[in-house]
N, C-alpha and C positions, 0 to 999 in steps of 0.2 A: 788032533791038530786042527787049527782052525787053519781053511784055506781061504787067500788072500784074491780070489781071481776076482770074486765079487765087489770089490774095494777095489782094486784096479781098475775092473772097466765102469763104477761110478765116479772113479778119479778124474778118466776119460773123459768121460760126458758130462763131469762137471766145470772140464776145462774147455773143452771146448764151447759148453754154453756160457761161461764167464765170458770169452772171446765175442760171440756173437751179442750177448747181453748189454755189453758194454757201451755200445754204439746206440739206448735208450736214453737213459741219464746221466749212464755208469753205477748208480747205487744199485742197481741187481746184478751187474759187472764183477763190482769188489764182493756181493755177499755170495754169488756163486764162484768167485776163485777164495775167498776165504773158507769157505768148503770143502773144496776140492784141494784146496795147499792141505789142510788139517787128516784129512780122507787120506791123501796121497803119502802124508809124513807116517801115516800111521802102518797103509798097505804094503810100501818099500821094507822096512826092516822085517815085516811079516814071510811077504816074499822071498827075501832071502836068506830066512831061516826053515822055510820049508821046500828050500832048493827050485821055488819054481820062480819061473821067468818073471822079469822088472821093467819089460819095455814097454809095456802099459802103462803104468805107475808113475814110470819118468819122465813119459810123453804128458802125462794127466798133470801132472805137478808140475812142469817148467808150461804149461797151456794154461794152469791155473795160475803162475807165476805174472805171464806175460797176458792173462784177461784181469789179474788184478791190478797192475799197474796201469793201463790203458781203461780201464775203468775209473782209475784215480785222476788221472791224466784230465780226462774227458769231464770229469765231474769238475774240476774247477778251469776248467776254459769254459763250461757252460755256464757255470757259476759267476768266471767275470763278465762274459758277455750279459747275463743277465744284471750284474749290479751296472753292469757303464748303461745300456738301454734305460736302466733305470733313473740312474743319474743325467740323463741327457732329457729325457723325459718330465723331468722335475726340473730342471735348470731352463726350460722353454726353448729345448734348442729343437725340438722336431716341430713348433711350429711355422716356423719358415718354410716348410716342405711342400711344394705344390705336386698334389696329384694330380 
């Protein structure tokens, strides 16, 4: 029997670095909770086919859950902030600006 402990506590540590990740661009956000969602879906049913404990697993998967929406989240509010800068930039409106 293969044991599941190992996939749980990378499910772990891949949720909660999606979490902290996320707060860069978010694209290493969503690809460490796309990880750890895939890891976690995988170590849950494992677990509790070998009667051992899932509170690892379910922590690691609802952390990768909630580091890859906040990853997604963040990636397109950086994304409009950067297209409006951009557009304001090209339309001459930051030259009025006195430093």
């Amino acid at each position: 029997m293969e044991s599941s402990k190992g996939k749980s506590i990378a499910t772990l540590i891949l949720g909660i670095a999606s979490i902290v990740l996320s707060w860069g661009y978010g694209i290493p956000g969503v690809i460490a909770g796309i990880i750890g969602l895939v890891l976690g879906n995988k170590a849950l049913p494992l677990a509790e086919a070998n009667g051992e404990p899932t509170k690892m697993a379910k922590i690691g998967r609802t952390l990768s859950i909630v580091g890859l929406i906040l990853g997604i989240v963040l990636f397109v509010v950086y994304l409009g902030c950067t297209i409006c800068t951009c557009a304001a930039g090209s339309a001459g409106m930051l030259d009025n600006i006195n430093y």
